[in-house]
C-alpha positions in Angstrom: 119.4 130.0 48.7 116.1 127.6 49.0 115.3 127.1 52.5 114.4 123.0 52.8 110.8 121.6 53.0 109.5 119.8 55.5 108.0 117.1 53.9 106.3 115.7 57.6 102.4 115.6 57.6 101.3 119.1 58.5 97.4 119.3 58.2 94.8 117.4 59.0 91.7 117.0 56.6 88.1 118.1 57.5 87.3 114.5 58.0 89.8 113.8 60.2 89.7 116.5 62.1 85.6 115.4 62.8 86.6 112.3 63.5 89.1 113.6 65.6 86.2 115.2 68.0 84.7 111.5 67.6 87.7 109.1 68.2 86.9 108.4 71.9 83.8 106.5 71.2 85.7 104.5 68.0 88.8 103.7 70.2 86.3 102.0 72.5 84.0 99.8 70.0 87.4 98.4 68.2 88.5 97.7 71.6 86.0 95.9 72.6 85.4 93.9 69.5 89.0 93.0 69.8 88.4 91.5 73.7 84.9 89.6 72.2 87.1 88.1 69.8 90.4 87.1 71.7 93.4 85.3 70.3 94.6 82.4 69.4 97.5 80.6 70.2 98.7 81.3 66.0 97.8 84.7 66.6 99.6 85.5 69.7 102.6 84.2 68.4 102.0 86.1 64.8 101.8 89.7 67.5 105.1 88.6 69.3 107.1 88.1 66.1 105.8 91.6 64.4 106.4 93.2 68.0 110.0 91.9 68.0 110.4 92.2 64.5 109.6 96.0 65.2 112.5 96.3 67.5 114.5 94.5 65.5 114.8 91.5 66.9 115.1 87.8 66.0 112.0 86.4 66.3 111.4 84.4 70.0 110.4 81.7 70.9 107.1 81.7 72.0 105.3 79.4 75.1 102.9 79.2 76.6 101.8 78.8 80.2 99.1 77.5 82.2 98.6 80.8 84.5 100.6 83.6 85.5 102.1 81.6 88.8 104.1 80.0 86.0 104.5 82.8 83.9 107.2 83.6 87.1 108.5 79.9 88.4 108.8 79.1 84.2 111.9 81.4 83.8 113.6 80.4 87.1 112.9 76.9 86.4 114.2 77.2 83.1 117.8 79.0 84.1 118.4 76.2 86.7 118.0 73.6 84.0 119.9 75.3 81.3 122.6 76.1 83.4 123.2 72.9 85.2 124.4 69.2 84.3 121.9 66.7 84.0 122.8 65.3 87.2 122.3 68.4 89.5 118.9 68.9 87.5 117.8 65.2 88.3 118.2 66.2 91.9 116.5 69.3 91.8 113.6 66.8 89.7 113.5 64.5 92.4 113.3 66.6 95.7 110.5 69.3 94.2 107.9 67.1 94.5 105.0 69.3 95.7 102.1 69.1 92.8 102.8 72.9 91.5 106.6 72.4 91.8 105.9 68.9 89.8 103.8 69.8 87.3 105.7 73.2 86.5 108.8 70.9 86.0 106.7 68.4 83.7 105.4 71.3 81.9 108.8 72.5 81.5 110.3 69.3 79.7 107.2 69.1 77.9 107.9 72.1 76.3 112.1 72.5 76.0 114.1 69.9 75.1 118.3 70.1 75.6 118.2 70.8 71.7 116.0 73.8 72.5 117.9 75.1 75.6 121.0 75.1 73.6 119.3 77.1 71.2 118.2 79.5 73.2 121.9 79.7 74.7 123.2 80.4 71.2 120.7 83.1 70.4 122.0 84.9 73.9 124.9 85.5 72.1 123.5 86.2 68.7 121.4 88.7 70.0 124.0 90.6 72.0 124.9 93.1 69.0 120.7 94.0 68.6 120.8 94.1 72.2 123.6 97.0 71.9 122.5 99.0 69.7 118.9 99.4 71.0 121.0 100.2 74.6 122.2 103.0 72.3 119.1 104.0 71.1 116.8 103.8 74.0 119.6 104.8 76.8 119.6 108.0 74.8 115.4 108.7 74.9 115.3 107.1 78.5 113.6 104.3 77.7 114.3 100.7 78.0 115.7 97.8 76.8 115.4 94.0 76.2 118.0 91.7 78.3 118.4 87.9 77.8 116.2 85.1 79.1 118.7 84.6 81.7 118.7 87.7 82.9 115.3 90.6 83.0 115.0 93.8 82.0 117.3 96.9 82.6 117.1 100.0 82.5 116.3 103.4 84.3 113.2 103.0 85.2 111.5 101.6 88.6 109.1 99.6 87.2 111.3 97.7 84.8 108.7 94.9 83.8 107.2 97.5 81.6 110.8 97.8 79.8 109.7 95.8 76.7 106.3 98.0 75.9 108.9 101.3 77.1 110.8 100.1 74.3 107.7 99.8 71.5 106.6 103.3 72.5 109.8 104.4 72.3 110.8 103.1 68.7 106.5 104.5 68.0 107.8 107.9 69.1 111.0 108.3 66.8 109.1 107.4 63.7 106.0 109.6 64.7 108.3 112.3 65.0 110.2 111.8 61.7 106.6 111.8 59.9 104.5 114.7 61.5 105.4 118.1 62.7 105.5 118.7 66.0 102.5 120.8 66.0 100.3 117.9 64.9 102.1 115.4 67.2 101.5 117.9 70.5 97.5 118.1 68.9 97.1 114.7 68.7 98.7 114.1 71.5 96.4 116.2 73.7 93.0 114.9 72.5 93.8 111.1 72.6 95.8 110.3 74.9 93.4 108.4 77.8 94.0 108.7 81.6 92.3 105.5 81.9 94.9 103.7 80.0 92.9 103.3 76.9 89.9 100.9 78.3 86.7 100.9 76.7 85.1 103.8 78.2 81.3 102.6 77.7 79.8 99.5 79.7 77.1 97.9 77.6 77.5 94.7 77.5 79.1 91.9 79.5 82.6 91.9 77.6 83.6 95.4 78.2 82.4 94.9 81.9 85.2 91.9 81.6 87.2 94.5 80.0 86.6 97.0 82.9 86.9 94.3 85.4 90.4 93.8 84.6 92.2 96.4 85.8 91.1 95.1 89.6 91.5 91.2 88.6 95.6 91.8 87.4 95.9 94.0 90.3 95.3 91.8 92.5 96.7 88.7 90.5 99.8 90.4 90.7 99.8 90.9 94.5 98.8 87.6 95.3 102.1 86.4 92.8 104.4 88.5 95.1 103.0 87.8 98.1 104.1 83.8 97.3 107.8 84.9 96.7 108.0 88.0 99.0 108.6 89.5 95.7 107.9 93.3 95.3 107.0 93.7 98.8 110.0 96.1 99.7 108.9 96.4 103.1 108.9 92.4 104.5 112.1 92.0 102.0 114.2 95.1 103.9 113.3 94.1 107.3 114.4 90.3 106.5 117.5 91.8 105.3 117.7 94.4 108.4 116.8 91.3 110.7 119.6 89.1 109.6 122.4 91.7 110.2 122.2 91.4 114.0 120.4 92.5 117.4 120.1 95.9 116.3 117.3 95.1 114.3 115.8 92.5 117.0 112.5 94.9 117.3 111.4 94.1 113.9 108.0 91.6 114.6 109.0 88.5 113.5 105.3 87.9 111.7 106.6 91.2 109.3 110.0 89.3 107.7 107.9 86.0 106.8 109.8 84.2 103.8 107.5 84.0 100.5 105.8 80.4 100.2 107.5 80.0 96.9 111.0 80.4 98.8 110.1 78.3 101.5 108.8 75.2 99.9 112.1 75.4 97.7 114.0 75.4 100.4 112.7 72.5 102.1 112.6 70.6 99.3 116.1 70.5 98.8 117.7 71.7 102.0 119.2 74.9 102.6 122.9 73.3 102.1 121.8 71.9 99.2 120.4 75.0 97.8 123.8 76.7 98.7 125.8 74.6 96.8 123.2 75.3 94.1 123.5 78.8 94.3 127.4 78.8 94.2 127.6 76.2 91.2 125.1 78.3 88.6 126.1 81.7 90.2 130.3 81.8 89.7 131.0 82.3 86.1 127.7 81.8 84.0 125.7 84.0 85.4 125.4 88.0 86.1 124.9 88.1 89.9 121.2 87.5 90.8 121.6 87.2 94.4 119.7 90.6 95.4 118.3 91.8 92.6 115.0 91.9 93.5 116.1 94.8 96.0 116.3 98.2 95.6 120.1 99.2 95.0 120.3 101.3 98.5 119.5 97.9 100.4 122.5 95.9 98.3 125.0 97.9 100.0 123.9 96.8 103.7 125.0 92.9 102.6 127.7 91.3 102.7 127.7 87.6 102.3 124.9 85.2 100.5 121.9 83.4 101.5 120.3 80.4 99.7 117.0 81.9 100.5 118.0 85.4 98.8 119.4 83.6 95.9 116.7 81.7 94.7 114.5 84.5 95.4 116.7 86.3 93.0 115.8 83.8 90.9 111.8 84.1 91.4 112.6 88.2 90.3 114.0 86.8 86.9 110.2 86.0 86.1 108.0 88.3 88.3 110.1 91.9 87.2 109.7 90.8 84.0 105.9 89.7 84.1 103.7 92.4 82.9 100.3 91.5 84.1 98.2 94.7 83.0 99.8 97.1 80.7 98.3 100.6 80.6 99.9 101.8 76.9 98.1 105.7 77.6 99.8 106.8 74.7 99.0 103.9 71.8 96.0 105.6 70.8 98.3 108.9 69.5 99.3 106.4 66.7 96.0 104.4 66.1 94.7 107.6 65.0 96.4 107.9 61.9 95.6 104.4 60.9 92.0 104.8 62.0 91.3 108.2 59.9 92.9 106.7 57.4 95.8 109.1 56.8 98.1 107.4 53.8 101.9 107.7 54.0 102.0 108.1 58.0 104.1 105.1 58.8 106.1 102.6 57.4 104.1 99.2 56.7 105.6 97.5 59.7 104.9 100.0 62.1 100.9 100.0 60.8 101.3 96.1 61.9 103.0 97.3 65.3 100.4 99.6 66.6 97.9 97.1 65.1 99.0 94.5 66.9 99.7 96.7 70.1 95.6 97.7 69.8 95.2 93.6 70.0 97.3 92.8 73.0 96.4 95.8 75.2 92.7 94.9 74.3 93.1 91.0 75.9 95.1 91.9 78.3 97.4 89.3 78.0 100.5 88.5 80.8 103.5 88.1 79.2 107.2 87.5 80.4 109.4 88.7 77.6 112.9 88.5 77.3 115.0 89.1 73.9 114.7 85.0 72.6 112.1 83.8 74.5 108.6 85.3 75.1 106.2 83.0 78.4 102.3 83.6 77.8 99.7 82.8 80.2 96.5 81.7 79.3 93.4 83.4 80.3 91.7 81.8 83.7 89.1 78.9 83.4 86.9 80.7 85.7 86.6 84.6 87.3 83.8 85.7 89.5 83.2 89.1 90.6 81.1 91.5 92.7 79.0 93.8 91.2 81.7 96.7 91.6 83.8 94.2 89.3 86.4 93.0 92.3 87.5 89.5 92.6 84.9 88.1 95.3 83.6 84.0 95.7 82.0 83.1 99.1 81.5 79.1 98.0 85.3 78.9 96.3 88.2 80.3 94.0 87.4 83.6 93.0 90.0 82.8 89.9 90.8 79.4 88.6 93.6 78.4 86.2 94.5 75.4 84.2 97.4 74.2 86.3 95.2 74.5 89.3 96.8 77.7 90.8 93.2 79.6 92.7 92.9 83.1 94.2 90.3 83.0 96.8 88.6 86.6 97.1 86.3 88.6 99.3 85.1 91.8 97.5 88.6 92.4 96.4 91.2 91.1 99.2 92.6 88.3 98.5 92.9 85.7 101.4 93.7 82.3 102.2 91.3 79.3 101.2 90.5 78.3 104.3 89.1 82.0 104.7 86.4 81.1 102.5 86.1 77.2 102.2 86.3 76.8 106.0 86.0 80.1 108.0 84.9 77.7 111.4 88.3 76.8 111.6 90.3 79.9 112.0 91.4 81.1 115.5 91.6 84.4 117.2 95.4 83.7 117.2 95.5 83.5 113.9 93.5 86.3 112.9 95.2 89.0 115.2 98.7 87.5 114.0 97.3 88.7 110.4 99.8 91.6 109.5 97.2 92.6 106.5 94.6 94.5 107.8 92.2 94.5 104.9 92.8 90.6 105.4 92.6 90.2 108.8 88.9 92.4 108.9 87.6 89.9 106.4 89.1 87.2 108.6 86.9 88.6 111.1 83.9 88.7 109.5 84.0 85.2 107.8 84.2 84.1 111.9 82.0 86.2 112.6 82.0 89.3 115.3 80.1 87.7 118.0 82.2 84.3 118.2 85.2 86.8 117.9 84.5 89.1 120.7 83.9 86.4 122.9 86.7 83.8 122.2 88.9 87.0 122.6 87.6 87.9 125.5 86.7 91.5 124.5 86.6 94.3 127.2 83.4 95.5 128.1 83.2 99.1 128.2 79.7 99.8 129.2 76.6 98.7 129.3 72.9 99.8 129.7 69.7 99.9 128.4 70.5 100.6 124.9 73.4 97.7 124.6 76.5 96.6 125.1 80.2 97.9 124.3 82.7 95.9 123.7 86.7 96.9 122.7 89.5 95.2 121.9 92.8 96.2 120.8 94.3 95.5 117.8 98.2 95.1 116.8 98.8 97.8 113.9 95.3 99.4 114.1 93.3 101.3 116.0 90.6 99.2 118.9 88.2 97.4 117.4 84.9 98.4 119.4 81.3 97.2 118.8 78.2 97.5 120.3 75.8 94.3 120.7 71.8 96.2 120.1 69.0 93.9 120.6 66.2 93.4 117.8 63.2 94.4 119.7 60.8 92.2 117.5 61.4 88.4 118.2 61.8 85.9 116.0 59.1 83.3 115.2 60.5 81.1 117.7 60.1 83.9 120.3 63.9 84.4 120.8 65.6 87.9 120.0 68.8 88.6 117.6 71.4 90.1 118.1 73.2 92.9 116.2 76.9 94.3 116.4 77.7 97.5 115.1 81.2 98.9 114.6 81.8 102.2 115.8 84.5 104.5 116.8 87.2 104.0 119.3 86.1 107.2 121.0 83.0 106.0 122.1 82.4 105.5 125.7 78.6 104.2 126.6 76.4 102.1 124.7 73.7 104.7 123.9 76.6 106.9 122.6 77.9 104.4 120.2 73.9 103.4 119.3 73.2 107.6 119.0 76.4 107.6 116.7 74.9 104.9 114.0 71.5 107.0 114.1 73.9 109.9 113.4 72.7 111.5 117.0 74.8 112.8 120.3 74.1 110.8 123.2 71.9 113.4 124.9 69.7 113.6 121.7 68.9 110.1 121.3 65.9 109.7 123.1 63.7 106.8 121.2 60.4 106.7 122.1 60.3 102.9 120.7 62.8 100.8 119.7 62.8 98.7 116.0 
């Protein structure tokens, strides 16, 4: 009896294998031309359709969005509406009346109109058997899959907003393995897949520094998202949570459980009752509960009754744990490779448009939102300024600007308020020291500045002597701030003398210590003969 052939690709050719040794460098010039080009509106929708067509789904609808702050309030926005009569959504139109609650709600009914939400209510259940099956498939390979609109992704994993490219690797995978032998999958495997998450590697010219630069830009994008909902930041959420179940908890700061801006300005819009009532009406039978959601599972089981707050931040986590702001697909150069050495027979024709497609997104680095009939796209910011170690950073305004008006304001990479930067003057000491970020509150600091601080704080002085003066003052959450105030010993044209604080550390004790320290010097060796 015959033993069967493997007929799966088993041998790479001379060429390839060269261009193998070589594929680094190529992955990074067709990534960067596909950043310098971008993509159009027609083109973004072509890659969604071939994407969903891949998993085999129906094609979604695709919209777009003015920045990523509607990538998130979009999908809530859009599960109130659809869910509620046109009465109860003229209320809601009428109370949120703040310019990006208004304009996200005219953008809204610019874009779906009753026809269309019914439509997308009839695909939910048209999708459900597609839905099933890839369950099956994916549960199986521990992957993920696609929920409805009205709901976000599920699955095993923590970080669920990456379900949807989770699932496009996975489905990659399967047919990878059914047309190469494992030996040339593990080989391939090993020499292309990129810790870096596949950006260009060489820095030549200004759009791979834009390239390099956004890694740090969606980082922080995506903090500064949750931090307007609360969303994602476990610790503030729990201790909310802990807070609200009695005195026990009573030591919790009450600066820590601060409700997200988002939350809050919903609230007072419509009133907490109001939002109740809300809550109760869309919640009983047409929805999956979306109450805590946003929490981890362990925290669920210490509630026991509802909150208008919780729910419609449950509804903020239908957007933000399904955004995907920066997608770092490791593992999608194992398949470019094939189509780049030009290896016939490899894949199927639409998995070659996949992984084609896949190269395009991951190259512009575009936030999505996708859910199984509906996909939100943001579009890129009007303007992004950056330090020279590529960090969001403006001094004279928004660090990032988009369409609908939604700015980050940025200091070499922290994100802070606007007055921060606009109007530093008009910050207190009260407010800086009630500043639970420290990264924030330090560049609080500096844009008051250190002297003003020290003395509207009424800083202790340590010491003093010859060499300066130490000042210290403690900090909530971090360790004493203490400076010492050194005296430029060359005057000024005007004959007056500057000034100079120096941080040091909490241990010192006498000025000249803490001057010795900067010079890198114990006290008893610092002995200048003149000062500069």
């Amino acid at each position: 009896m015959k033993e069967k052939r493997d007929n799966r690709f088993a041998e790479l050719s001379p060429k390839a294998q060269t261009f193998l040794d070589e594929y680094r460098a190529f992955w990074d010039e067709k990534l960067a031309a596909a950043t310098a080009n971008g993509m159009s509106d027609e083109q973004c929708i072509e890659v969604m359709h071939s994407l969903y067509n891949f998993l085999g789904l129906p094609a979604p609808a695709v919209v777009s969005v003015e920045s990523p702050l509607q990538l998130m309030l979009m999908p809530a926005l859009l599960r109130i509406r659809a869910l509620s009569d046109e009465s109860t959504w003229k209320m809601v139109c009428n109370n949120l009346q703040l310019p990006r609650w208004k304009h996200a709600i005219e953008q809204l009914e610019s874009k779906f109109f009753c026809e269309d939400i019914e439509t997308l209510l009839d695909r939910r259940r048209e999708t459900s058997d597609y839905l099933s099956k890839i369950k099956e498939m994916e549960t199986s390979s521990g992957s993920l899959y696609l929920d409805s609109v009205f709901g976000r992704p599920k699955g095993q994993s923590v970080n669920t907003r990456l379900g949807f490219f989770e699932s496009l690797i996975s489905r990659l995978d399967a047919d990878m393995t059914g047309a190469v032998t494992p030996e040339i999958y593990q080989w391939i495997s090993r020499e292309c897949r990129w810790n870096d998450g596949g950006l260009p590697g060489v820095w030549e010219n200004w759009v791979n520094i834009e390239a390099r630069a956004e890694s740090v830009r969606m980082g922080q994008l995506r903090t500064a998202i949750q931090n307007l909902s609360n969303m994602g930041t476990t610790e503030r959420a729990a201790l909310r949570i802990f807070r609200d179940r009695g005195e026990q908890t009573s030591f919790v700061p009450e600066q820590i459980v601060r409700q997200g801006e988002l939350e809050t300005e919903f609230i007072e819009q419509l009133g907490e009752s109001t939002v109740n009532i809300l809550a109760q009406a869309l919640s009983a039978q047409q929805l999956e509960p979306t109450i805590y959601e946003s929490y981890p599972p362990a925290l669920e089981q210490l509630l026991d009754g509802s909150s208008s707050g919780l729910w419609f931040t449950g509804q903020l986590a239908v957007g933000f744990n399904s955004s995907i702001f920066f997608p770092q697909i490791d593992r999608l150069s194992i398949f470019t490779f094939f189509l780049d050495a030009d290896e016939k027979g490899i894949f199927q024709n639409d998995t070659k448009k996949a992984i084609e497609h896949l190269r395009l997104f991951l190259a512009n680095r575009t936030p999505i939102c996708p859910f199984a009939e509906i996909v939100f796209v943001a579009k890129p910011p009007q303007s992004c300024e950056l330090d020279e170690e590529f960090r969001l950073h403006s001094l004279s305004g928004p660090a990032l600007q988009y369409e609908d008006g939604y700015r980050l304001y940025s200091i070499h990479g922290v994100s802070v308020h606007d007055r921060t930067v606009l109007a530093p003057e008009t910050l207190t000491v009260s407010e800086i020291e009630s500043e639970i970020n420290l990264e924030m509150r330090r560049v609080m600091m500096d844009q008051f500045g250190i002297a003003r601080y020290l003395e509207e704080a009424n800083a202790e002085i340590l010491h003093e002597d010859q060499y300066g003066t130490l000042f210290r003052r403690r900090m909530a959450g971090d360790e004493p701030l203490v400076m010492v105030r050194v005296i430029n010993s060359t005057p000024e044209p005007d004959g007056s003398f500057k000034h100079y604080f120096l941080r040091v550390p909490p241990f010192m004790r006498t000025a000249k210590e803490a001057v010795a320290w900067t010079f890198d010097f114990e006290a008893d060796q610092y002995e200048p003969e003149e000062e500069t």
